[in-house]
N, C-alpha and C positions, 0 to 999 in steps of 0.2 A: 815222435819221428816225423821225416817229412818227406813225402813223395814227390820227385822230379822228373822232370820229362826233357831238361835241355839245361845244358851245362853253366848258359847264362844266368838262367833260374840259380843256380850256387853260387856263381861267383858275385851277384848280387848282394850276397851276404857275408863268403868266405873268400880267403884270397887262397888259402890251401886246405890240404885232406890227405888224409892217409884211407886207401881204398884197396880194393880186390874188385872181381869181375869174372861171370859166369851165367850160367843157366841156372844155376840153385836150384833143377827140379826135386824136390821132397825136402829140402833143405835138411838134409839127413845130420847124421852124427859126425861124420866128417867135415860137410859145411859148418856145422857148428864149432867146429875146432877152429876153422880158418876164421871166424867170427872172432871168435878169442885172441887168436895173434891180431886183428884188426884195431881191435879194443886196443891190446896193450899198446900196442903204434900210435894209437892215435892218443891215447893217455903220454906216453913217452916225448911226442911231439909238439903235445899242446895243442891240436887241430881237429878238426870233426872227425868224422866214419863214415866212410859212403859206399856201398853195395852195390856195384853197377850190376843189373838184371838185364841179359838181353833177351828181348820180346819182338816179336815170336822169336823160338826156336832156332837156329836157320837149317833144323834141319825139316821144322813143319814150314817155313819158308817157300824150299825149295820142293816139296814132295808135291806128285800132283794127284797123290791119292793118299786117305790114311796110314794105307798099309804100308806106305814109302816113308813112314815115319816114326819113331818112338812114339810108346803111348806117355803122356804125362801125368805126371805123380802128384800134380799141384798144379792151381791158374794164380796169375799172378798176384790176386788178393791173397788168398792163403801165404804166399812165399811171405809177402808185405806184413802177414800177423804174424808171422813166427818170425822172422828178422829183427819186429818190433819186440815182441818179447825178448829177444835175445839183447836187447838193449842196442840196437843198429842207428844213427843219428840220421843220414840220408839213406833212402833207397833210389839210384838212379836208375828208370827205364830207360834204356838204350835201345831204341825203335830199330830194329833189325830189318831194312829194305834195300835194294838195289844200288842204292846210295853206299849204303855202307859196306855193302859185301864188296862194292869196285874201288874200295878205300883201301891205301896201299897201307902196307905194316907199318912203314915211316911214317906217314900223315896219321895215323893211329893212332900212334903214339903222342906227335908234335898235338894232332889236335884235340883230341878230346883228354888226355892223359894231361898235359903239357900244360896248353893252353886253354883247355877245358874246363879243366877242377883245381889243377895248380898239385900235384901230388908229390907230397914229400918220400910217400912209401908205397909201394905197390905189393900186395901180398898176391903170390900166381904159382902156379903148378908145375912143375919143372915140362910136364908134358903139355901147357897152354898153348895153344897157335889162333892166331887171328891176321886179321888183315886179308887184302883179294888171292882169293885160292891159297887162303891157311899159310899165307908164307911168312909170317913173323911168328917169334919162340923164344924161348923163355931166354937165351943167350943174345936177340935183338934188345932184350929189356932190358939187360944188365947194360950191353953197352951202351945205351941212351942214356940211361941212367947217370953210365958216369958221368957223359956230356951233359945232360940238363940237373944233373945234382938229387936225383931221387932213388932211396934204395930199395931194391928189388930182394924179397923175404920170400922164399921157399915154402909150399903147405907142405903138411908131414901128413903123411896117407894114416888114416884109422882101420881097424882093422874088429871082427867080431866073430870070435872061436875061428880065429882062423883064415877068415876071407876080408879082404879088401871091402869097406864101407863105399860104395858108389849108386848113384840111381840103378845103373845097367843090373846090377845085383838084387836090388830090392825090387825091381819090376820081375825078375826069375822068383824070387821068391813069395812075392802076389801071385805073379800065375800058377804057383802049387799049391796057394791055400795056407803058405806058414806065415801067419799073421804074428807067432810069435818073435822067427827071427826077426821080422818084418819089426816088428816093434824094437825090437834090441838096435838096430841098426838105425832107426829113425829117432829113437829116443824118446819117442809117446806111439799112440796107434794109430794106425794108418787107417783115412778119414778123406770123403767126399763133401765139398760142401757146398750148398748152393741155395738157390730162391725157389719154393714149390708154386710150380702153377699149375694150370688146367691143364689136365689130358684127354685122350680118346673115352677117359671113364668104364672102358672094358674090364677094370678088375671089381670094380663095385657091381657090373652085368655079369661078374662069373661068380659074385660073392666074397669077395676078398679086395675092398677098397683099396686105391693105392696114393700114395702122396706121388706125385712128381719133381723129383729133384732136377729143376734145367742144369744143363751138361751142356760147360764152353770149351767142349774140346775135339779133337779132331780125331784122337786114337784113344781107345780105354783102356787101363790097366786092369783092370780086371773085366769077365763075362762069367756071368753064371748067375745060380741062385746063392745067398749069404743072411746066414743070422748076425744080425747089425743091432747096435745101439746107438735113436736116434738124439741130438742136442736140438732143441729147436728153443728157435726164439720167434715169439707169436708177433704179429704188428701192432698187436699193444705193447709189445715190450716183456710179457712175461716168457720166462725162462722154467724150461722143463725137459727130463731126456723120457724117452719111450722106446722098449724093446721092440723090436722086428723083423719082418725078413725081409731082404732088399735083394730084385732081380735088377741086373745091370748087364746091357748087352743090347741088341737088337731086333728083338723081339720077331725071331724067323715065323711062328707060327699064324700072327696075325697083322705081317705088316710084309708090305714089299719092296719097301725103301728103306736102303741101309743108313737108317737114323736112330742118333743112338739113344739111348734111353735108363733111366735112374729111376725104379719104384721103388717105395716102400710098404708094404703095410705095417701096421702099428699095429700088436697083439691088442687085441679089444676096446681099440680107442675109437671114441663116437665124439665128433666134432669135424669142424673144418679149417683147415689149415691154409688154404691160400694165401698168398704173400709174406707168408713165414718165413724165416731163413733155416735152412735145416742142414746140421752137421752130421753124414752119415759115417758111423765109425764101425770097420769091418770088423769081426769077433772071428764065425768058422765058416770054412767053407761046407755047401749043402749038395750040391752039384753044378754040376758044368749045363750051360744053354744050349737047346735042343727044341728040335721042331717036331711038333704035332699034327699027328692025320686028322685033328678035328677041336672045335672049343671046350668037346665034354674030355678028352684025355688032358689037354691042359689043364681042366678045372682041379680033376680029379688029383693028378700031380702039384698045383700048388696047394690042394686039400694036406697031402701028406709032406712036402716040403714047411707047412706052415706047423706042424705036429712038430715033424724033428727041430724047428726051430724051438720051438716049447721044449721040448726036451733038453733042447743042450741050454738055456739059459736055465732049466730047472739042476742039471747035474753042475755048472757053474757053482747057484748060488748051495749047493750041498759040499761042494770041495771048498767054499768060502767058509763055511761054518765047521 
């Protein structure tokens, strides 16, 4: 698969495509179905596959605080390996700035759609808007369509006991701790991933060493304490997962700057992991983030948070046998 960043980049290779367009965050179960119709279109048509991904957000864009914004389910690498997996031929970043937000829905279309990728098919959402101040929909794309000869494929909503498959859903059901619908709706489990580097080192001064997972994001889906299984791959190259419990939030009791942060400990792992890349995969929730009158009641609570994590990987591998 291959990553672009401007539409020249494509046409340098292809004169057409069959594509869709979105935020893709969690690239859930649903996303994955509009992947499917993408495929067949582009198998149907004889042309590539291309995913346009818009980055940033516009809705982290525009926010001028986190909390003005969705927390995100995924950064754009993760979107890019599960796309790939999904067998996707291009993924287009579509650089979301000032530029493009003042881009009328007609030049939207003519340009990047048009004259951009060259698109024979477009697959989009009946409820899609884009363009300056959201005013193009899924009925501008049909009529373009007819003028410039490209057809416009409807996605069909997924659905899981019930409820509508969407990010907005799967972020409600992170923040209660149901990892399992959480998993049903996403189609594997829901998983942080990143590069561990140096920290403050305050959990190896309380006894309880922590990897640090850097965190590119602006809002988190989840806060609290978690019994997690970690994937890590070392900078030699070796590959191994390790159980533990992962605090993710902002750490109120010994920091004063709302910056956000990804531990892990490893159950009784002795080594150093620096420059590793680490997949943290959320299992149960342990409790919610909470501040402490001092460093000994925080110890003392990740002494017994680190117990129940024991626990429920012990009662796990007892319902696995």
């Amino acid at each position: 698969m291959r990553v672009i960043e401007s539409t020249q980049a494509f046409r340098e290779r292809h004169s057409h495509c069959v594509a869709t367009i979105g935020k893709f965050d969690g690239v859930h179960r649903g996303h994955q179905a509009i992947v499917a119709q993408l495929l067949e279109q582009a198998t149907r048509h004889g042309v590539p596959s291309v995913v346009i991904v818009t980055e940033p957000h516009p809705e982290e864009f525009f926010a001028s605080t986190e909390q003005d914004c969705p927390a995100r389910l995924n950064e754009p690498g993760e979107k890019i390996a599960v796309l790939e997996s999904l067998g996707v031929e291009y993924v287009y970043l579509l650089r979301f700035d000032r530029d493009l937000a003042a881009l009328s829905a007609q030049r939207y279309i003519d340009d990047i759609l048009v004259e951009g990728l060259g698109i024979r098919a477009l697959i989009a959402g009946s409820d899609f808007r884009f363009g300056h101040r959201r005013q193009g929909d899924f009925a501008l794309l049909q009529s373009s369509g007819g003028r410039h000869g490209f057809e416009v494929i409807e996605t069909q909503s997924c659905y899981q006991d019930g409820e509508r498959i969407s990010s907005t859903a799967i972020r409600e059901h992170l923040q209660r701790g149901d990892f399992d619908q959480v998993e049903a709706m996403l189609g594997r489990p829901y998983a942080i991933a990143g590069k561990v580097v140096k920290g403050q080192q305050l959990g190896r001064n309380l006894g309880f060493p922590t990897c640090n997972v850097q965190l590119n994001r602006r809002s988190l889906p989840l806060h609290g304490v978690y019994a997690c299984q970690a994937r890590i791959t070392t900078a030699d190259g070796e590959h191994f997962d390790w159980p533990g419990a992962a605090n993710i939030g902002y750490r109120p009791t010994v920091s004063q700057r709302r910056e956000a942060v990804l531990e892990v400990h490893l159950l009784d792992f002795q080594g150093d992991l620096y420059g590793a890349e680490m997949t943290v995969v959320f299992r149960h929730k342990v409790r919610d983030e909470e501040k402490f009158d001092s460093l000994e009641a925080l110890k003392a609570q990740i002494a017994r948070d680190v117990d129940q994590v024991r626990a429920s990987f012990r009662s796990d591998t007892a319902h696995q046998n």
